[in-house]
N, C-alpha and C positions, 0 to 999 in steps of 0.2 A: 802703404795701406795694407793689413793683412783682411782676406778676405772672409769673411762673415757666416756661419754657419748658423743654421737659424730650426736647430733640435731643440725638443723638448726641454733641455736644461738649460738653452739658450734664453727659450721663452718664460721659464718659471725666471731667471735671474732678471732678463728684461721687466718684465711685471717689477720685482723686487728695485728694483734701482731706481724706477717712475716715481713708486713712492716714497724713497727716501728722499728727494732733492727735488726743489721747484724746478721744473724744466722754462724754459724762454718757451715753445712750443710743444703745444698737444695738438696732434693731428687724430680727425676723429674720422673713421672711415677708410679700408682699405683695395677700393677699389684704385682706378690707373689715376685721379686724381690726388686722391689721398695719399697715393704711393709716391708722384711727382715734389707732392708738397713737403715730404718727410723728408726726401733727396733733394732737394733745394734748399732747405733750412741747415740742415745738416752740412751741407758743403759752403755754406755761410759762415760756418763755427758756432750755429745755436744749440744747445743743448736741445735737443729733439726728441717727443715720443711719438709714436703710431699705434692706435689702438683699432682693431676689427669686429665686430661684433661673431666673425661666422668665420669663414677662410677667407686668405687674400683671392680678390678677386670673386667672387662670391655671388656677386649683383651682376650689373649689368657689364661689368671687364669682362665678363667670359665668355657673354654671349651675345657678343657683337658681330660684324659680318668679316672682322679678323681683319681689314682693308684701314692700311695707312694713305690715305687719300689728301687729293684736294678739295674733292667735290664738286665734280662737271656740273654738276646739276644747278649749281648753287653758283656759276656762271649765268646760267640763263634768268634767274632771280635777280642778277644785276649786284650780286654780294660779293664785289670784286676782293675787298679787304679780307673779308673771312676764309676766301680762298687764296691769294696770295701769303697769308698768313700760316695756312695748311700746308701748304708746296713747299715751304720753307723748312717748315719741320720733317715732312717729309725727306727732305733731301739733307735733312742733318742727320737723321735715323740712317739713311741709306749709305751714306760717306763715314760719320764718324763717331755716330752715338751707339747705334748696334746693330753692324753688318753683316751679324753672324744670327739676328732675330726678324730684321725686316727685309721682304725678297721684290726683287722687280715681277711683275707680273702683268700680262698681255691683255686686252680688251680687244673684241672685236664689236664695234655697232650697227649691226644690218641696217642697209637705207632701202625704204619702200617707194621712194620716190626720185623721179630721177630731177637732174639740175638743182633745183629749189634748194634739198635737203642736203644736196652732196656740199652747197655751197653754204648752208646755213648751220650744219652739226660740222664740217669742214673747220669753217671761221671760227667757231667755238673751243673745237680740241686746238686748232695751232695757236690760237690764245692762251689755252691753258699749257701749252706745249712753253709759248715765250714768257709768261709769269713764271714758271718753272724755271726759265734758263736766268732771268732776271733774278732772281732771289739770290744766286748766286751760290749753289746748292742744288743744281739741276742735270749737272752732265751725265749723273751714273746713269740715264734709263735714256732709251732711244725715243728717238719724236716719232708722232704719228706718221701715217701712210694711206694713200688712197689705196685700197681696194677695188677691182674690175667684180664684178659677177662671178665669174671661171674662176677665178684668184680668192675670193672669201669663202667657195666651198672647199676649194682645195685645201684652204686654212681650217677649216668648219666644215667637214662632211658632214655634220650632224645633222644642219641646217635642210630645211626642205627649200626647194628653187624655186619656189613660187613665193618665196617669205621676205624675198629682199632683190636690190635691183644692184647692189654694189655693197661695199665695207666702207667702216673706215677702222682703223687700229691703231692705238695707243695702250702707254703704258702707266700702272699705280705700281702701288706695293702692297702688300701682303705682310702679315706675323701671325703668331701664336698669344691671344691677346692674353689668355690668364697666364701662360710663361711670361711674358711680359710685363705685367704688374709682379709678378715673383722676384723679377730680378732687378727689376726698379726697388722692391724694398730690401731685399738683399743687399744691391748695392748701398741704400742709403746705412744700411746696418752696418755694414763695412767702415763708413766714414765717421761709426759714433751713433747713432740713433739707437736708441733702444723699440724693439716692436713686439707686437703680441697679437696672432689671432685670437679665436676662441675667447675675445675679451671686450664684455660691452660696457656702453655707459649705460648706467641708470640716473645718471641726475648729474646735472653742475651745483657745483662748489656755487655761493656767493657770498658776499661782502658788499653790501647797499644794493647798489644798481649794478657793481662790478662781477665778473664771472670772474673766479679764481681758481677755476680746477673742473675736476672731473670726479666722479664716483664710479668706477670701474670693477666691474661684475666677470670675475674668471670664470667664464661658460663652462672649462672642461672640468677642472679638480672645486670648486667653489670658492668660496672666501672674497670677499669686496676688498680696492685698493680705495685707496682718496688719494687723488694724481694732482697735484698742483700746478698751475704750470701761469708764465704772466698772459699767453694769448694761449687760446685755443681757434682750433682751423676746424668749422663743420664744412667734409667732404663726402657727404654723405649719400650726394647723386638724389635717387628716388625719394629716398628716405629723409631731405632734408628738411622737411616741413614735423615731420615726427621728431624730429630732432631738435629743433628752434621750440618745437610744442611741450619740453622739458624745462623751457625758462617763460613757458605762456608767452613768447613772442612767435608769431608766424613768419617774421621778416618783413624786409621790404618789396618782396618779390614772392613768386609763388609756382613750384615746381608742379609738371605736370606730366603723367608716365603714357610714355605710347609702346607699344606691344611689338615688336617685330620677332620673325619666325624664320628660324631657317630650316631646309633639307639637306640630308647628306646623302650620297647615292655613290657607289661605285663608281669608279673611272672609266671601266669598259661600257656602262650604260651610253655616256653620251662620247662620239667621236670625235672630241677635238685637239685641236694643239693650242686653243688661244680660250680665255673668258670670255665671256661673252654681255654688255649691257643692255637691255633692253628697256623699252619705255613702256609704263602701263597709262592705264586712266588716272592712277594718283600717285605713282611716283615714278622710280626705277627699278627694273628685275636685273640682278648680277647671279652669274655662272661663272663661279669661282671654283681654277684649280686650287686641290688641297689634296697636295702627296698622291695618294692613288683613290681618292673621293674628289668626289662635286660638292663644293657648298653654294646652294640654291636657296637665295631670299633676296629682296624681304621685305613683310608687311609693316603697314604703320597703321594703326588702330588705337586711337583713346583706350585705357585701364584703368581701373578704380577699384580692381578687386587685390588678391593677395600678395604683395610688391616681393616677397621673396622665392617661391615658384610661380610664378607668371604659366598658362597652362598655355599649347598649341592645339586648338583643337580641331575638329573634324574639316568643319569650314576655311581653318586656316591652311590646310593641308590642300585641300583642294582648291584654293584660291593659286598657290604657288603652283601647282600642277598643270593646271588649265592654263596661268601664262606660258610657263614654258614648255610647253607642249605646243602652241599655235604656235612655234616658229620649229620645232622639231620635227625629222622626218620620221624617227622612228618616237615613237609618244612614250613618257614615262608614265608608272602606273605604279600603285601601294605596294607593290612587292618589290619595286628597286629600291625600296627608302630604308636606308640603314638606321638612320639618325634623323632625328627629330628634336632641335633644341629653341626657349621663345626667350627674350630678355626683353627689357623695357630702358627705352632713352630717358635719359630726365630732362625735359626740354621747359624752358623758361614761359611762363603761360602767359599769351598776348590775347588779339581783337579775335584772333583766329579760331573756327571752333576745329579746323581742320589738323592734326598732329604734322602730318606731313609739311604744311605752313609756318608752325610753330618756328624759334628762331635756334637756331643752332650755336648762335654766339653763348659768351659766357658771362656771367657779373659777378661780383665781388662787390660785400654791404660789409660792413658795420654795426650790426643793429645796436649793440648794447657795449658795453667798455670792456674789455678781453675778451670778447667772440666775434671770429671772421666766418663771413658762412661764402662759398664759392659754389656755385652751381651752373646747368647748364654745358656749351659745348661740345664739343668731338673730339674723341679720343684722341685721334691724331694730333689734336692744340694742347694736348694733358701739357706739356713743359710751360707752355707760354700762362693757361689758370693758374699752374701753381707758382709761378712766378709772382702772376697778379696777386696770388692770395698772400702767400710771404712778403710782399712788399706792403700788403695793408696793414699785416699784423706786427710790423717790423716796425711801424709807426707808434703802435702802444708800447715799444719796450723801451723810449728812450734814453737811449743811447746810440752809437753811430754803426751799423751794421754793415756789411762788406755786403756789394752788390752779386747779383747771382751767376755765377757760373756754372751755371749748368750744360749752357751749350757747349761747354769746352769738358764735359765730365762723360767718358765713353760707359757706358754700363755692365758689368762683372763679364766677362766671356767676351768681352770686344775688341782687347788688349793681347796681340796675338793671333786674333784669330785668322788674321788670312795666309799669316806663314805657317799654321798647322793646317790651312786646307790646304796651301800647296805641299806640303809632309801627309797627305793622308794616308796616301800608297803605301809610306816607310809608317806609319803609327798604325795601319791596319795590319801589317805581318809583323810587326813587333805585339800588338796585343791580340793575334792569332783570330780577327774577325773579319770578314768579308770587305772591302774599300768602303760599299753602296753601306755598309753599317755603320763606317765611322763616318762619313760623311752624315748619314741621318741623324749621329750624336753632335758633331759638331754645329750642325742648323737647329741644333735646340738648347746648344751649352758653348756653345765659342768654346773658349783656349779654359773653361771650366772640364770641358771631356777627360780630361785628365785626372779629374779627382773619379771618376766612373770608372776610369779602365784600373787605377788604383786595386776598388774595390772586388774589378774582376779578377786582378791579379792577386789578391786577396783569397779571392771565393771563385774558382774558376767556374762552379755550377751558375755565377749570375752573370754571365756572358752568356748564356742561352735565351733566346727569346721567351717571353711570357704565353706560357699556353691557349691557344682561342687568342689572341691577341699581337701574332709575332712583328710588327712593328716597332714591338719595343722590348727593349731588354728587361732580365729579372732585376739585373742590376738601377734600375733606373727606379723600380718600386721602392727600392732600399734608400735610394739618396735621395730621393722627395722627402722622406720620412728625416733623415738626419740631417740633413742640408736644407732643406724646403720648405720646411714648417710644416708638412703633410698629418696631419691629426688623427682622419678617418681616412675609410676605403674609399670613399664617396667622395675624398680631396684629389687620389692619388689618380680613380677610373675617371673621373672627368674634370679636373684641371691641370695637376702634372702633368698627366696623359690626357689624349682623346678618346679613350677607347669606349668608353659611355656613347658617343656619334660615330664612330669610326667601325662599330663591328655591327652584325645585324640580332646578334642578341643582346647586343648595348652592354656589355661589359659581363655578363652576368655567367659567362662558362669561364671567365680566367680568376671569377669574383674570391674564390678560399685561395687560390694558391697568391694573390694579392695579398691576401689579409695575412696568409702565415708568411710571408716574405715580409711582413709588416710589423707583425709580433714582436719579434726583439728588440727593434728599433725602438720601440712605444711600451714596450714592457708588457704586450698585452696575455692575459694568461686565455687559455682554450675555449671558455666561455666568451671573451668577450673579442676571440676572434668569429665565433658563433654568431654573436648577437649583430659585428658590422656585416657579415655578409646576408643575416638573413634581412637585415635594416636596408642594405642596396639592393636585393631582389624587391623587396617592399616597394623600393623609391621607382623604381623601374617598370613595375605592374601597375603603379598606381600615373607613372605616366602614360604606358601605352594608353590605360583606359580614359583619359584624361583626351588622346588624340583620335577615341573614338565617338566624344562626343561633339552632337552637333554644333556649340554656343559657347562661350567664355564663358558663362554661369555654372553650366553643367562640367565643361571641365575643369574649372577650377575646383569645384566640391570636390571631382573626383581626385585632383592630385593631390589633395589636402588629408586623402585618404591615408598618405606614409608621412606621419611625424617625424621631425628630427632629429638624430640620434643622441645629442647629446640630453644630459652631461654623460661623462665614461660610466 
């Protein structure tokens, strides 16, 4: 398998090939399902395409709470199957699908009460501790532990002593969710699939009552494709009811967006060595390590307003605050908050008017003769939807389809990687950078870091850190662009990178020397490095102002303030 680059020329030629030859498979949507579904078809032997209307990841992959879970919560709901299902994926991510993208990471759960709760949140985590070992996919991460009083601050300074009466501590896992979809479709580009951001549908193809294709609108240079294809897969998350709403069917089911919000804060803000879960009135608060930030969410609130910037507003801001602040000794306040990012789940609409109730599972219809629509779910189950989905649609191609392997398919950077982390020592003085820096490249590119030190050795000026930004290298602006599908500045500051959440100017002091490390890659001439950086200052103003209003209504008008940049 030669690995898959996925440049500008890559995506002009993938466009061009969609439309010469019926594909078996059009996958419409490139968020972590979409992306599942394209790498599953693909390692099938189907002729595969993937179409995005925006960047991969885009929607709701990027702005998830970044947690490969099972979902304790979802224990207490009696949803044994949909969590024994999560675990499992879980601990295939963690062992052998991508050990160099998904990280163990520590929970602590303050108990306010003694006996009852030590015996009741107790019996719950070593449940989800033995589903875990049962799956048979569970030994990389340690099982929980009772906590004393004395013993969970020492874990947790942070914690005020009045706030809990004991611990308990267990562990999930963590990623980089929009890296993650990146290299889910990379890998499937790899095995054959052709892909395209920047590229929407306007309309399906038909023949009676049959869908026979797609009509595909190249967002960045123009020109429509007509993509043929015998099934097409709507992964379209939020948007799948706008998307059924091109063939006047709504489906047989009906998607519905709930809003959740997270914060990013410095690492020295809050003292701890562990995350931390906490329980509100309607759902759970997590304090999640991330590198040298906290990410702090998150809400679940009904949305009806603009599904592609979803706004955080005032009240949402101070809703995260005020929780965790009541179990904090020292209180956070608006000037720790680095980052400020909201996305919406697409959760399957039931009796429930409550989001947080809604169902987390996932369905897969039929509605009409070549359209599979999959919706619903948690990111963590992404392999298992798309599995479902490829098998329905595997049904209209008749003929005999080889079943899926995907659990046995490591994804681009996984192959490798743990004998170049035990070489980091010797690959740090051989590409003359710090260990703690190959190390940070290897936990966002496995045994790919190699193609970056490449380019350093190349351009020794892009082994310098990105200025206002030094977490990440210049080098790493550059191979988003050639390797990554990175379009704009706005793909590279907040989904290649975090630096959009991650800095407290939200990207906006490293934003030109981004864009002309950008330029060559993308051919952009001085003007229309101009235009992306004053477009991401744009997007950035019109979010703060967005977080200083009190109400979804008001802030959403206001983020609606910076249009999208495209086309070029």
């Amino acid at each position: 398998m030669k690995t898959a680059t996925l440049g500008p020329v890559q995506r002009a030629e993938a466009l061009a090939r969609m439309a010469e030859r019926e594909l078996d498979i059009l996958v419409v949507g490139g968020g972590v399902v979409g992306a599942g579904t394209v790498l599953d078809a693909a390692t099938r032997g189907l002729a595969t395409g993937l179409v995005e209307a925006r960047d991969w990841a885009a929607g709701t992959s990027s702005r998830s709470s970044k947690l490969i879970h099972g979902g304790l919560r979802y224990l207490e709901m009696l949803d044994f199957a949909l969590v024994r299902e999560a675990l499992k994926e879980r601990g295939l991510l963690l062992e052998r699908l991508a050990p160099h993208l998904v990280k163990p990471v520590p929970f602590l759960y303050p108990l306010q009460h003694h006996v009852w709760e030590r015996f009741y949140a107790g019996s719950g985590v070593a449940l989800y501790d033995a589903m875990s070992l049962s799956s048979g996919h569970g030994r990389g991460l340690p099982v929980h532990r009772h906590l004393s009083h004395k013993r969970a601050l020492r874990v947790a300074p942070c914690l005020r002593k009045d706030a809990l009466v004991g611990a308990l501590q267990y562990y999930d896992a963590q990623m980089d969710d929009a890296r993650f979809v990146e290299t889910l479709v990379r890998t499937a580009a790899s095995y054959g699939a052709q892909v395209a951001n920047g590229a929407r549908v306007v309309d399906f193809l038909r023949e009676g009552e049959r869908v026979v294709g797609a009509r595909v609108e190249d967002v960045e240079s123009g020109g429509t494709y007509e993509v043929r294809a015998r099934q097409i897969v709507n992964a379209t998350g939020v948007w799948t009811d706008d998307t059924q709403g091109l063939i006047n069917e709504r489906g047989q089911f009906h998607v519905r967006a709930s809003k959740g919000i997270h914060l990013v804060v410095p690492k020295d803000r809050i003292h701890s060595t562990t995350g931390l879960i906490l329980r509100t009135e309607k759902s759970v608060l997590f304090v999640i390590p991330w590198g040298r930030h906290w990410i702090i969410g998150t809400t679940d609130t009904d949305w009806d307003l603009d599904k592609a910037h979803p706004a955080a507003s005032s009240a949402d801001i101070d809703y995260l605050l005020e929780h965790v602040n009541s179990v904090l000794a020292t209180p956070l306040t608006r000037d720790d908050v680095e980052g400020v990012y909201a996305g919406l789940r697409p959760l399957l609409a039931g009796e429930s008017d409550a989001t947080s109730k809604l169902s987390r599972e996932h369905t897969v219809a039929h509605p009409v003769p070549g359209l599979v629509v999959v919706a619903g779910g948690k990111y963590t189950t992404y392999r298992v939807m798309a599995k479902d989905a490829v098998d329905e649609a595997v049904h209209g191609l008749d003929r005999r389809v080889a079943e899926c392997v995907t659990e046995d398919v490591p994804l681009l950077g996984a192959e490798g990687y743990r004998a170049m982390w035990n070489a980091r020592a010797r690959i740090a003085a051989r590409a003359g950078l710090h260990v703690a820096r190959v190390e940070h490249l290897l936990n966002r590119y496995g045994s790919l870091t190699e193609e970056l030190l490449e380019l350093v050795v190349a351009d020794p000026s892009l082994g310098e850190p990105l200025t206002g930004a030094e977490d990440y290298l210049r080098a790493e602006v550059v191979y988003a662009c050639t390797h990554e599908g990175a379009r704009h500045l706005d793909d590279v500051l907040t989904r290649r990178t975090r630096i959009s959440i991650e800095t407290f100017d939200r990207g906006t002091g490293c934003a030109r020397e981004a864009a002309e490390l950008m330029a060559p890659a993308l051919g952009w001439d001085f003007a229309q490095v101009d235009k992306e950086v004053a477009h991401y200052e744009k997007r950035v103003e019109a979010e703060r102002e967005s977080q200083r209003q009190p109400d979804d209504l008001t802030a959403d008008a206001a983020r609606l303030g910076a249009p999208d940049i495209v086309p070029l």
